[in-house]
N, C-alpha and C positions, 0 to 999 in steps of 0.2 A: 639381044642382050647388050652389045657394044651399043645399040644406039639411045637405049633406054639408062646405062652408065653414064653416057654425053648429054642426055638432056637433065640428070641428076646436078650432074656440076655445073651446066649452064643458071639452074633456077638457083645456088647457092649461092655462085657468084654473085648473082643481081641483089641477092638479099643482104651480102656482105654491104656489095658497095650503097646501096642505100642506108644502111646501118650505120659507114662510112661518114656517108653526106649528110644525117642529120646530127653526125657527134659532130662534124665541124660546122653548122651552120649553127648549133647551140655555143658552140665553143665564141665563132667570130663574137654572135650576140653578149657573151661575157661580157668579153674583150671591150666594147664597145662600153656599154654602160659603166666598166670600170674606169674607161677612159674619159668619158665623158663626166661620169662622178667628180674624178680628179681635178679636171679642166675647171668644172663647176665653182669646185670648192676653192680652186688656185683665182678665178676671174670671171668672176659671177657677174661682179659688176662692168665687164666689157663688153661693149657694144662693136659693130660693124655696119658699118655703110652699106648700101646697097648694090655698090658698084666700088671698084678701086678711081674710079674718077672721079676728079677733084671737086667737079662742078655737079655731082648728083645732089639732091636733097637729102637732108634724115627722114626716114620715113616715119618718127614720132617720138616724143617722150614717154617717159617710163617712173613710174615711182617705186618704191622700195618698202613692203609689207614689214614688218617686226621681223619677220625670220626669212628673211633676205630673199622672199623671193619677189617678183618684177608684175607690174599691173600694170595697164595703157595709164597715163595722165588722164584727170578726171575732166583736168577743161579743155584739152583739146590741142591744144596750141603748142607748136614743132619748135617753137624758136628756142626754149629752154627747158633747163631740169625741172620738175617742180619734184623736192624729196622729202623723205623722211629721215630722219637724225637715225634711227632705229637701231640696229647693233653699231653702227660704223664712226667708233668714236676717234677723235685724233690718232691716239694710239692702238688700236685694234688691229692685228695681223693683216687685215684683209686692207686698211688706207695705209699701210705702210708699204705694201705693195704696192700699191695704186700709185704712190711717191714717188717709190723707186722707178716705175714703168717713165713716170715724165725725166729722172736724174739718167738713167740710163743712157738715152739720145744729148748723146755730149755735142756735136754739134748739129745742125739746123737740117742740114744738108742730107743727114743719115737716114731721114723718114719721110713718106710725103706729106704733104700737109693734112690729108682725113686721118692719117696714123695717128699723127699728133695731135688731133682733135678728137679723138675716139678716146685716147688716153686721157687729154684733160677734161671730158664731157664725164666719164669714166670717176675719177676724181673730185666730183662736184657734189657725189654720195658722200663723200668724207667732210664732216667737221672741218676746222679751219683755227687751230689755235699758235700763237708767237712759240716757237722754240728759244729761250732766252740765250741757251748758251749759243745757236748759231747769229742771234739777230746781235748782241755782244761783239762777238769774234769779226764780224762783218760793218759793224759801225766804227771798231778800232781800225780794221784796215781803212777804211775813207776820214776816221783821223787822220793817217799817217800819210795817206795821200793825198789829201785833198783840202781837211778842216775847215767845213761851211761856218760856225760858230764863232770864226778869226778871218776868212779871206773869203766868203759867196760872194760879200759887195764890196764894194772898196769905198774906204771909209779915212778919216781921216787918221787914225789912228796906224792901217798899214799902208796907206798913200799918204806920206807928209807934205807940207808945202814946200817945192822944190824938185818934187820926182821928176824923173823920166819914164814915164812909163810907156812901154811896151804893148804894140796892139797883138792881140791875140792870133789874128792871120796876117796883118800885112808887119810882119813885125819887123821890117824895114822901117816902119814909121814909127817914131817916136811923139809923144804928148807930154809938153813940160805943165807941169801944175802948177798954172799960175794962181797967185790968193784967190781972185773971184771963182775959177773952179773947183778951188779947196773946200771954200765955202761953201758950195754946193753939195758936198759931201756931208754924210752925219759921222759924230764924231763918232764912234765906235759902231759893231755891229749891232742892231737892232733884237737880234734874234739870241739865245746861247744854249749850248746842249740840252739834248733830251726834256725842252722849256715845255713841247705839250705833249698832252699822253695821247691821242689818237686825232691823225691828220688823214687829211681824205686830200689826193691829187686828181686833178679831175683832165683826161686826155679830150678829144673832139672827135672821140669815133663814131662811126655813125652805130656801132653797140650801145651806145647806150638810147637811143631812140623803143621809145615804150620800155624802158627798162622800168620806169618808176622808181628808180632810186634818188631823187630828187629831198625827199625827206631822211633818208639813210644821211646822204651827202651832207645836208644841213645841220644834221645830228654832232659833224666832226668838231672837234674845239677847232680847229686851224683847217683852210679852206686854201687849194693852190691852184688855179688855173691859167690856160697857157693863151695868147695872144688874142685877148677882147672876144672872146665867144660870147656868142647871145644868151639872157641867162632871164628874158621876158616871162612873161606870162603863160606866153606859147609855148616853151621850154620845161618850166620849172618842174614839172611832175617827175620827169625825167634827169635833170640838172640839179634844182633847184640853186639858190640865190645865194647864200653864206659866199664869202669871197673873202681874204684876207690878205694875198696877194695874186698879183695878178700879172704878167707879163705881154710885154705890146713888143712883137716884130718890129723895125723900123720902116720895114717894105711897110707895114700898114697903113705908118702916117703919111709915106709917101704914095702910093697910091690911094687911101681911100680919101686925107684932108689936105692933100696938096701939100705934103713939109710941114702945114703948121703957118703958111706965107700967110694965109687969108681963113681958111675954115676953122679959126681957135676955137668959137664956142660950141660948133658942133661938136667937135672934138672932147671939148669940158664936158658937155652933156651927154653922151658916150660914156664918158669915166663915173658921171652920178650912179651912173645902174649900180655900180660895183662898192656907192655908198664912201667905207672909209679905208674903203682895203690899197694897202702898199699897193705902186707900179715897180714893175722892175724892167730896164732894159740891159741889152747887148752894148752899150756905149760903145765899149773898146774893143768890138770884134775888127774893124777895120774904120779903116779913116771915115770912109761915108758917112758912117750909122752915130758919129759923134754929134752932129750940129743936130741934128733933126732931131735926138734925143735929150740933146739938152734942152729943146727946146719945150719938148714935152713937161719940163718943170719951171719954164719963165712963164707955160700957159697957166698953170697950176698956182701959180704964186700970183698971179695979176688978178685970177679969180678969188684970190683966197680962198682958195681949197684946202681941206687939212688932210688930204691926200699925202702922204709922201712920196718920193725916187728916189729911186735908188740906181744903183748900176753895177753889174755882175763886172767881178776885177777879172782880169784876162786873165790874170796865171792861176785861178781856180778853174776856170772853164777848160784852161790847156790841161789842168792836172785830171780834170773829170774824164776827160778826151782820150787822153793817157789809160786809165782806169780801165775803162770800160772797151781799150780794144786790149786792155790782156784779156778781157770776159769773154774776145770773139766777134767784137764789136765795129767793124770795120765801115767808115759811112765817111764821108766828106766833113760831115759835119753831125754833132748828136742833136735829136728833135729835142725842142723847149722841155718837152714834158720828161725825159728822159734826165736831164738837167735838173728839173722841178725833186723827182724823184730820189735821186742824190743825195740833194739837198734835206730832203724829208724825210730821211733815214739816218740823216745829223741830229736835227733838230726838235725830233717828237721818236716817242718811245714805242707806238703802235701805227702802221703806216699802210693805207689803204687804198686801192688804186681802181678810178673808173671811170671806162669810154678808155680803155688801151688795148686796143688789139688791131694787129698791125698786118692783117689778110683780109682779101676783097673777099672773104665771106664771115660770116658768123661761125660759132663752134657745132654749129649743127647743118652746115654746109650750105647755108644760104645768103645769095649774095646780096650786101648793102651797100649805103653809101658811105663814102669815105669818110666824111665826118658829120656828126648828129644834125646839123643846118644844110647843109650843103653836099653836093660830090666835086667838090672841086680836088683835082689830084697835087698832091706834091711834086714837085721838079723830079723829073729819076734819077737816080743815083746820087741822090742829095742827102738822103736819109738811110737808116738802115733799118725798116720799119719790124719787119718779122724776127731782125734776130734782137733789136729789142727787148719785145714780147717774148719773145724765147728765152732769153735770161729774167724777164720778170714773174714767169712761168717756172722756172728755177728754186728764184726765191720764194715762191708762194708754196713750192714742195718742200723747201726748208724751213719753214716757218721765219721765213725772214720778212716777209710781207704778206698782203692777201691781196690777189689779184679779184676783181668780181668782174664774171663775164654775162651771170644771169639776171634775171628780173627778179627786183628787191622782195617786190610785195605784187598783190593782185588786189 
């Protein structure tokens, strides 16, 4: 009797705890789907790397069906997004998210680099339209700082005959303006606010290699490019040609045409690719960069070029300088294009930026060369290349600019 009592509650027991075990392994399953529903619906469009290391590859692109769900890319190729517009318009709950996830990382330093590449890959689903009141509020403050429109060049109008002017680094030295280099100056600036409605600045990353935005780029009314990039045949698909200014390093002329003592017509034939587009140099960064840059306009004028030069006044370069390390910007020195950029958020109402990204990989974790011709590296600690990007990545989530990291067209 006692032992046929003990095997009664042994066999309930077991039945309990099984009855147990599958109300909680229904319940976990819930849990799960509810969670993962939510996850979905908060960041459909977020992607993850294969690994947390920096150097993995993406293991593919993805495009985006009308109702937001995700299909392999049709032609194959890891390098970039290819999307559809589909629900994900500028405004739609889902890329205002996507915005916030890039605004969120206030400095550089907070995320690693695939975090930040996941987010703005992430991003690339989203439409891309000017926010007016931010791209406004942000052109007055580089009025008030800076004003490319009255001081980018020096000119004769805010360099009179007689200045002393002030080199921008060795500002121990002084340049008195005598007539003959007043002359050389134009009398006012060339340029004046908001003069075109969409500029394209063209960086020398090696991003844009196979991009084919070489026709996008041509499409620009106003065309800025930094320090004599090759802009051939060989290029164009990628680059293409339009050029309207242009800016030359001084290291160039000294290194590649000897100062300008002996190599003049190579040098002139060099500047034809670029047709009738402005030079702009550093004149007045330091004492050096003065004679070899002048000189770059006695070669211009002996040829009869109708090229113009120009030359960046120092205390717009300092106030740029200024500027952009309240943004976080902390570098020896800001690269050309950086400078370019500034400037073209003065002087054109839509401002569009490509070949800028400033990591030895791509947004999809593959590494390239530094810039679109070549991998030659910049000096270290010269530049401040990622944080940059990292502020121009900023503005493209405020609708202050459009950063393009993908390939135009196929």
């Amino acid at each position: 009797m006692g032992y046929s009592d003990t095997s009664s509650r042994d066999v309930l027991g077991n039945k309990s705890l099984c009855f147990f075990f599958i109300c909680a392994f229904g319940l976990v399953t819930l849990l799960q789907q509810i969670i993962y529903g939510k996850n979905y619906i908060k960041s459909g469009l977020q992607f993850s790397w294969q690994s947390g290391d920096e150097t993995e590859n993406w293991t593919g692109t993805f495009n985006f069906t009308d109702d937001g769900a995700l299909k392999p890319a049709s032609d194959g190729d890891s390098r970039y997004f290819e999307f559809y517009d589909g629900p994900y318009e500028y405004n739609s709950t889902t890329c205002k998210e996507l915005r916030q996830e890039i605004m969120d990382v206030k400095v550089l330093s907070m995320v690693k680099n695939s975090e930040l590449f996941d987010r703005w890959k992430s991003l690339q689903a989203c439409k891309w339209q000017m926010n007016k009141a931010e791209a406004n509020a942000f052109k007055a403050s580089l009025s008030r700082c800076c004003n490319a429109p009255a001081f980018m060049f020096t000119t004769q109008r805010n360099t009179p005959f007689g200045t002393k002017l002030r080199y921008e680094v060795d500002t121990s030295g002084i340049l008195h303006i005598s007539p003959a280099i007043f002359k050389m100056f134009p009398k006012d600036m060339p340029y004046s606010r908001s003069q075109f409605k969409k500029c394209a600045v063209i960086g020398n990353g090696g991003i844009l290699k196979n991009s084919k935005c070489g026709k996008a780029i041509d499409s620009a009314d106003f065309v800025f490019r930094c320090n004599l990039p090759p802009i051939s045949e060989e290029y164009a698909a990628d680059v293409g040609y339009k050029t309207d200014i242009v800016t030359i390093n001084p290291s160039i002329i000294t290194e590649r045409f000897q100062k300008l003592e002996k190599w003049r017509k190579p040098f002139y034939e060099v500047l034809q690719t670029y047709e009738n587009s402005s030079v702009v140099l550093p004149a007045f960064y330091n004492t050096r960069n003065t004679d070899v840059s002048f000189r770059v306009k006695y070669v211009l004028d002996d040829f009869d070029s109708p090229q113009s030069v120009f030359y960046f006044h120092p205390q717009y370069l300092l106030n740029v300088q200024r500027f952009w390390m309240m943004q976080g910007v902390m570098a020896k020195r800001l690269s050309t294009g950086l400078m370019l950029v500034t400037a073209a958020m003065e002087l054109c109402e839509e401002v569009h930026l490509y070949g800028f990204w400033g990591f030895p990989m791509d947004p999809n974790g593959i590494f390239m060369t530094h810039h679109y011709y070549d991998n030659v590296k910049p000096r270290p600690g010269f530049h401040a290349m990622p944080h940059e990007i990292f502020n121009f990545l900023h503005l493209h989530s405020r609708g202050i600019l459009q950063v393009h990291t993908r390939a135009c067209s196929r």
